[in-house]
Steps between C-alpha positions, in 0.01 A plus 500: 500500500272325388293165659702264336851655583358561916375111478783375337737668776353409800519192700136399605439551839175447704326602821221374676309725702314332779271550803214431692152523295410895434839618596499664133722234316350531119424882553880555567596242230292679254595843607928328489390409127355853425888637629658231290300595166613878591857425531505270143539147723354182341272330752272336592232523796371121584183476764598145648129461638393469111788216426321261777095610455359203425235278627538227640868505673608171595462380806869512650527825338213769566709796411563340180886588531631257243299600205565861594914324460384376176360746349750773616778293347346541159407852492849580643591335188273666242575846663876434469462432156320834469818711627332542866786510747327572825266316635301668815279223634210609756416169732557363791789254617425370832818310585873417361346213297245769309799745424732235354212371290442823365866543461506189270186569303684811408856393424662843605566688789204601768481711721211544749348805630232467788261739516336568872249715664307533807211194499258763589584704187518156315148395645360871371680456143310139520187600579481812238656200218183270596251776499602613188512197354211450609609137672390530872555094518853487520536788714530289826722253392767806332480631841568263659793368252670831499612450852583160473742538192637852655610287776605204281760765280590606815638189589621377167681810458624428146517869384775709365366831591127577660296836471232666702227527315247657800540865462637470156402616161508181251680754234745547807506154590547379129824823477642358822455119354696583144764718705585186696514279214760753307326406156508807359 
């Protein structure tokens, strides 16, 4: 078969996978899109940090959630176009209201996988991230954020299915992810 035939046959379908900061969302998306290529599945990997990162947000918006919208609306587009049929999205949606905007951006079907882990693992994952990166100024506030948005998910609870990252291997993690979805 080849990628026309699988694209043509498939209904598009998307998931977002979601968590606090340093929980491992883009390493697992990436690692999802490295099982999709293997099994012959058109898709696409989308960072959701990159769709908002500009300077300056507006005021009432600091996150810069509704050009994120905007521009994942038109590159859902383009990459339908393209024969892409899965979408796995690797962001954060904080509340009902941030899940059902993604869900419109898109046009299809989302589902949501949260991603957890122990904040002390997170905080270690963090620190190793901003030493590497060699970005020791954002370090505090990261910290500090992953606990706050762990317990803002928490509450929210907007997810369809959640892994355990802490102890887990992101190849496992990404397995356990695409097993759940039944995409392949």
């Amino acid at each position: 078969m080849n990628h026309h035939d699988h694209a043509n046959g498939a209904e598009p379908r998307a998931l977002l996978i979601t968590g606090t900061v340093g929980v491992g969302k883009t390493s697992a998306a990436d690692l999802l899109g490295d099982l999709l290529s293997d099994a012959g599945v058109p898709h696409v990997i989308l960072d959701l940090d990159r769709l908002c990162q500009s300077w300056p947000a507006p005021e009432d918006d600091p996150f810069n959630f509704g050009l994120l919208l905007r521009n994942l609306r038109a590159l859902t587009a383009n990459y339908l176009d393209a024969g892409v049929r899965r979408f796995v999205l690797a962001g954060v949606a904080e509340n009902t209201a941030a899940r059902d905007g993604y869900q419109a951006a898109i046009g299809m079907p989302l589902r949501v996988c949260r991603l957890t882990a122990d904040l002390p693992v997170v905080h270690g994952r963090l620190r190793r991230r901003h030493e590497a990166d060699n970005d020791p100024e954002s370090l505090p506030w990261h910290l500090e954020r992953a606990g706050q948005l762990h317990r803002i998910l928490d509450q929210a609870g907007i997810a369809d299915f959640t892994i355990d990252t802490t102890y887990v291997p992101l190849p496992d993690v990404a397995s356990a992810v695409l097993k759940t979805t039944g995409w392949t």
